[in-house]
KEZA-904720 format. One line per 2 residues: their letters; for each residue x, y, z of C-alpha. Coordinates in Angstrom, 1 decimal, m for minus. Last residue first. Layout:
N
A) X:Y:Z  ...
END
This chain:
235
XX) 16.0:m13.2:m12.9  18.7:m11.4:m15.2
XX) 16.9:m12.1:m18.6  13.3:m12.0:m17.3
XX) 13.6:m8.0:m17.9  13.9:m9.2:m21.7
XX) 11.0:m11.4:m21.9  8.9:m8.1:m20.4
XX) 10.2:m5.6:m23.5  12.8:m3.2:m21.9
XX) 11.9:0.2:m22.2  13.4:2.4:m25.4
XX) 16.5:4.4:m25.8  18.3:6.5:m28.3
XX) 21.5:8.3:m28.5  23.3:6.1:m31.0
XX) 20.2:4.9:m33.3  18.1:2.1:m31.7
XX) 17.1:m0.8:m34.1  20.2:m2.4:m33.7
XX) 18.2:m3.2:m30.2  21.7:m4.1:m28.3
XX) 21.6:m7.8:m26.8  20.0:m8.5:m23.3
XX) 21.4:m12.7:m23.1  24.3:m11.6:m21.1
XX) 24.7:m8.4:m21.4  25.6:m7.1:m25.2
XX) 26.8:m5.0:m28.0  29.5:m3.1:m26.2
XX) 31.1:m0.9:m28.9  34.4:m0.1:m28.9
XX) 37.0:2.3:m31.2  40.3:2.6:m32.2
XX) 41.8:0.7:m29.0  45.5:0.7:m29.1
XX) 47.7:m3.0:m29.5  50.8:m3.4:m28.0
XX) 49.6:m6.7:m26.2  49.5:m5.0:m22.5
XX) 48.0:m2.1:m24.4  45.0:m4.9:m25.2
XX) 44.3:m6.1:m21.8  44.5:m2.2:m20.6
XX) 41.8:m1.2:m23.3  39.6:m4.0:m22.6
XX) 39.9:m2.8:m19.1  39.1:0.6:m18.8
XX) 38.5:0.4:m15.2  37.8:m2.8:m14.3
XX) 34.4:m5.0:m15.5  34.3:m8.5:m15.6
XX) 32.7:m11.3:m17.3  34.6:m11.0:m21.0
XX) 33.7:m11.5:m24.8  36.3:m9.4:m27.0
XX) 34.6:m9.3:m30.6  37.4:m8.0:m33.2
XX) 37.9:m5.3:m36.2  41.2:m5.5:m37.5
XX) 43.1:m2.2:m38.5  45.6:m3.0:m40.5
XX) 44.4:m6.1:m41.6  41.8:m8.8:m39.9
XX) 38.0:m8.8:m39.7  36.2:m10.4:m37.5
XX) 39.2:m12.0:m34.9  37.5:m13.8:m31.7
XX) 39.0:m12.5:m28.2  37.7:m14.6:m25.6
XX) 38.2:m13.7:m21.6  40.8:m15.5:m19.3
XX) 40.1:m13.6:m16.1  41.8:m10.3:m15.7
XX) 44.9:m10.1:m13.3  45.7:m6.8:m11.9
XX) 50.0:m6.2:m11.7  49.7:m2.9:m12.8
XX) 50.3:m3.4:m16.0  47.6:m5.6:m16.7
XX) 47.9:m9.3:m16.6  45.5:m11.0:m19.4
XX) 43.9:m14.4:m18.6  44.9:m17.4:m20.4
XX) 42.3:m17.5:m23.0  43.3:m13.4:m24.0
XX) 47.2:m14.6:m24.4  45.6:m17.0:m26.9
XX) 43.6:m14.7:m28.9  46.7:m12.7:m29.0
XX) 48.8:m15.7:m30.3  46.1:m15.9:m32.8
XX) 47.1:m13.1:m34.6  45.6:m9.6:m34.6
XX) 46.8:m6.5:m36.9  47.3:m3.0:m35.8
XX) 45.2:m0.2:m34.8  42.5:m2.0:m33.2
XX) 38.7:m1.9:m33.8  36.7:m3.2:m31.2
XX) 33.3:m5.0:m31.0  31.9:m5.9:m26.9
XX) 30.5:m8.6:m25.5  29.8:m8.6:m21.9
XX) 29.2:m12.5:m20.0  27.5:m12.5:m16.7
XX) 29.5:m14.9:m14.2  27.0:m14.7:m11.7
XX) 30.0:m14.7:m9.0  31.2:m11.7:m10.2
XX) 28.3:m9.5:m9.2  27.4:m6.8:m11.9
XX) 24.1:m8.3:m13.7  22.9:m9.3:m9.9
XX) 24.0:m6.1:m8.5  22.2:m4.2:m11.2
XX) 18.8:m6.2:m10.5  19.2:m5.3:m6.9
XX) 19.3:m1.8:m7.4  16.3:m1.1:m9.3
XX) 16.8:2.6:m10.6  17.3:1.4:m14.0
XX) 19.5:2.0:m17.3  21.2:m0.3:m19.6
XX) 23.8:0.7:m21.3  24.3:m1.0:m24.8
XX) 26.7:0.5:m27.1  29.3:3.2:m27.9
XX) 32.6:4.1:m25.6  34.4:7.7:m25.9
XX) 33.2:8.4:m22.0  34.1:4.5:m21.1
XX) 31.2:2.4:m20.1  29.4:2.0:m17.0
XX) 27.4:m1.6:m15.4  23.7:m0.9:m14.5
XX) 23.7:2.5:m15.3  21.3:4.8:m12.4
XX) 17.9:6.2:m12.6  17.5:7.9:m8.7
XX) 14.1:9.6:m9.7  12.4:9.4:m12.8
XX) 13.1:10.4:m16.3  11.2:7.9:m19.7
XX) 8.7:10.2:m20.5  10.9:13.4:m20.4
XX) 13.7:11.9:m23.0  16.6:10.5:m22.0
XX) 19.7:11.9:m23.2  20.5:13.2:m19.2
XX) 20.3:10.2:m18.1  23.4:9.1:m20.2
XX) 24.9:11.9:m18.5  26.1:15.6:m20.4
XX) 28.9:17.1:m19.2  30.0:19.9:m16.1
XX) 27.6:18.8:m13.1  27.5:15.5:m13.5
XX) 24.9:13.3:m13.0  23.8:9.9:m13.5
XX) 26.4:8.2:m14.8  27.8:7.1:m18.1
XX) 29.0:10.5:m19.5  28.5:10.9:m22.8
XX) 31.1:12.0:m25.5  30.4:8.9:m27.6
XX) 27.6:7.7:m28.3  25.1:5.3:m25.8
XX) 22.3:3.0:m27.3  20.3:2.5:m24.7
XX) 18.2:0.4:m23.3  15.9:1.1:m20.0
XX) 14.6:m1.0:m17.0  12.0:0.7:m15.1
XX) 10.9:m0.2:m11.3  7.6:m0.2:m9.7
XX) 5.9:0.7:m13.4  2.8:2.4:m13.2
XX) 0.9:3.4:m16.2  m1.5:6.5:m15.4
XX) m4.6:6.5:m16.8  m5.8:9.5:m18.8
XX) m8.4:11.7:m17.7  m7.3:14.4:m16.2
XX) m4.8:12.1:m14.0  m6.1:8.6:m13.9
XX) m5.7:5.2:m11.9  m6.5:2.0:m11.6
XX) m5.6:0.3:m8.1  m4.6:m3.2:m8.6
XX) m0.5:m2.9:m8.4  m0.2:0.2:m6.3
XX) m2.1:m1.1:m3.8  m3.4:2.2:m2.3
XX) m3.2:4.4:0.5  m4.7:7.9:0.9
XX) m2.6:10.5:2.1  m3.0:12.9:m1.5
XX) m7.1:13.0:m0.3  m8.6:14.3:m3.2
XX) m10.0:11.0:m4.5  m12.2:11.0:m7.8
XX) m13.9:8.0:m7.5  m13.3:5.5:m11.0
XX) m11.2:3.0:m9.6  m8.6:5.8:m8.4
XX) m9.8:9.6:m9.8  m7.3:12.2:m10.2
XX) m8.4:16.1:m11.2  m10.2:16.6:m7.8
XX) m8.1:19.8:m7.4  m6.2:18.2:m4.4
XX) m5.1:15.6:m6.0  m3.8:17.9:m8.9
XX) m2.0:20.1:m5.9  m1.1:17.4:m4.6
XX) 1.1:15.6:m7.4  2.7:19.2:m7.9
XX) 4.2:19.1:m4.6  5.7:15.6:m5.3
XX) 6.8:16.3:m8.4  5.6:15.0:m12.0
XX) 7.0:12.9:m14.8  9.0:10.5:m12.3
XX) 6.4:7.4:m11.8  7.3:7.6:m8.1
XX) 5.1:11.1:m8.3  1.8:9.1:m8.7
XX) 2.3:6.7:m6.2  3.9:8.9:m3.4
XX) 0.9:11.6:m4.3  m1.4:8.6:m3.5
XX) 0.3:6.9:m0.5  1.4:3.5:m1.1
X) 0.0:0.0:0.0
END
């Protein structure tokens, strides 16, 4: 059971304060009654509701792809640069949206957006063994000797050992491109594995978590809800 304004205003389109006042002005009705009482409790699952006239759609938690560019900060607010959660449009805003899992400020791809904190610790706990794919371009050609070196488990320079991780060749020449497939998530990592090899990052894309692949759909910048089948991914 939820207080009214609380129920309305979780759904991050309008404040608290301005929640009541619409209560207040007999513009909200719950199973049909108009209720001007903003303390009143409901279940927030079987109560219908409507604000002038059109129901509201609640959601306890939202879980939001997006196809990040580069440039874009991927947290949820910074005073001096554009956030991921800054990109998204009105509709989609509510209170205490977080990434699930960052990427790299010049790093494209899937980021996945929620303000349901258990389902990012089960995507980012090492123990689930999640698996992130990722394309790269590389400034110098692969071998299968650095496929190899990725199996084995990379050591970075500072001493950090990675867990062996799969580095599958697309496209070789003078700047192959590559699919790195790895279940952890350090501080510019794929980078690091890959300077430990003599090789510079071009470019990287993450194109998937776990089974939650990248809508190619979704034009760098966009974002759209997570169908129900794909929230059942990390359950």
């Amino acid at each position: 059971m939820q207080r009214l304004d609380k129920l309305i205003a979780s759904q991050g389109t309008r404040s608290r304060s301005e929640t009541v006042r619409l209560i207040r002005s007999g513009q909200v009705t719950v199973n049909g009654a108009v209720c001007r009482d903003p303390s009143a409790k409901y279940d927030a699952d079987t109560c219908v509701v409507t604000i002038a006239g059109q129901q509201l759609s609640y959601r306890q938690y939202v879980y939001i792809m997006m196809n990040k560019p580069a440039g874009i900060l991927c947290v949820s607010r910074d005073p001096k640069a554009p956030t991921v959660v800054d990109l998204l449009p009105q509709e989609m805003k509510r209170k205490n949206l977080f990434p699930a899992g960052r990427l790299d400020k010049d790093t494209v791809g899937l980021v996945l957006l929620t303000d349901d904190g258990d389902l990012a610790h089960r995507i980012l706990a090492p123990k689930r063994e999640i698996v992130k794919r990722y394309q790269v371009r590389l400034d110098a050609p692969l071998s299968d000797e650095h496929c190899r070196a990725f199996a084995k488990g990379i050591t970075l320079a500072d001493g950090t050992r990675c867990l062996p991780a799969e580095l599958l060749i697309l496209e070789n020449g003078e700047q192959p491109l590559a699919e790195v497939r790895i279940m952890e998530g350090r501080y510019h990592q794929i980078k690091r594995m890959f300077g430990v090899l003599d090789r510079g990052v071009v470019w990287l894309k993450r194109i998937s978590i776990g089974k939650l692949e990248l809508d190619p759909s979704l034009s760098e910048g966009e974002s759209r809800f997570l169908t129900d089948e794909e929230c059942g991914f990390f359950e």
